[in-house]
N, C-alpha and C positions, 0 to 999 in steps of 0.2 A: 504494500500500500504506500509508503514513504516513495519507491522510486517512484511507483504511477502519481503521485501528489505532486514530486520532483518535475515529474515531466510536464505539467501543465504551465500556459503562457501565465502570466501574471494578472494580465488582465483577466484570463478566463477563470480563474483562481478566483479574483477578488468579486467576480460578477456571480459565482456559486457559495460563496460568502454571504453576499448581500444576500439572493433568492434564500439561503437558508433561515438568516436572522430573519426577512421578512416572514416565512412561515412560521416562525418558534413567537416570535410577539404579537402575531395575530392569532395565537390562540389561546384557547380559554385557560388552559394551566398556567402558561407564563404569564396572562392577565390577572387569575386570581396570586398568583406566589407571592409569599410576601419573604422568601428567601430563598435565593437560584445560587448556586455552584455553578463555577465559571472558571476559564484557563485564559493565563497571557499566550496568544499564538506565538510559535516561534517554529522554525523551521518546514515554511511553506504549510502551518493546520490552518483550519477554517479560521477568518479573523473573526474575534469575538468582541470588538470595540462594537462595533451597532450595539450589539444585545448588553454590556456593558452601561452604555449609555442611556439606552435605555432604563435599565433596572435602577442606574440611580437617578435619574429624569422623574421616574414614579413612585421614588423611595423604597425600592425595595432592600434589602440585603442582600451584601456580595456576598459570596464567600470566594476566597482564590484558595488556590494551591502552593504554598512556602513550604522551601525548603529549611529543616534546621542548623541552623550556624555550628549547632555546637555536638550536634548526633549525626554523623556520616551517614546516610542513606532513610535517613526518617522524616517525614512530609505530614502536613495538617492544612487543615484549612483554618486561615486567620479573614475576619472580617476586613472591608477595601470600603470604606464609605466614599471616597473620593478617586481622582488619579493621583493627585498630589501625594498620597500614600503611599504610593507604590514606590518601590524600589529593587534594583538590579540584584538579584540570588546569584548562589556559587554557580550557576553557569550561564549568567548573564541573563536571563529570562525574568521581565519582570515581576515580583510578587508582592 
């Protein structure tokens, strides 16, 4: 799956992107949720800024995916009320 992800143009990536988020915030779970789990995209995944933007447009709760500073290989999900929040993890990927 990574190399077929790899292989698409950028644009047509970011146009299956947008058609995704538009179907996840036109429907009725993501309208009722009042906290969604979410990833920073990095290495060509679906961008998840729309639906990001979204969820905090209509106050919902982020949660993201952080990695631990101080536990090699151990991951949680920390609240993200804003972008301002966010900041770069041990492999550069925002959390």
């Amino acid at each position: 799956m990574r190399m077929r992800r790899k292989s698409l143009a950028p644009e047509e990536r970011q146009s299956l992107s947008r058609g995704a988020a538009e179907v996840l915030v036109s429907s009725v779970p993501w309208r009722q949720a009042g906290i969604v789990a979410l990833y920073m995209a990095a290495r060509g995944e679906v961008d998840t800024s729309a639906l990001l933007a979204d969820a905090w447009q209509h106050g919902k709760t982020v949660l993201l995916p952080a990695c631990s500073r101080t536990e090699a290989g151990k991951m949680c999900f920390m609240s993200c009320a804003a972008p301002d929040e966010l900041c770069a993890g041990p492999f550069g990927i925002l959390q």
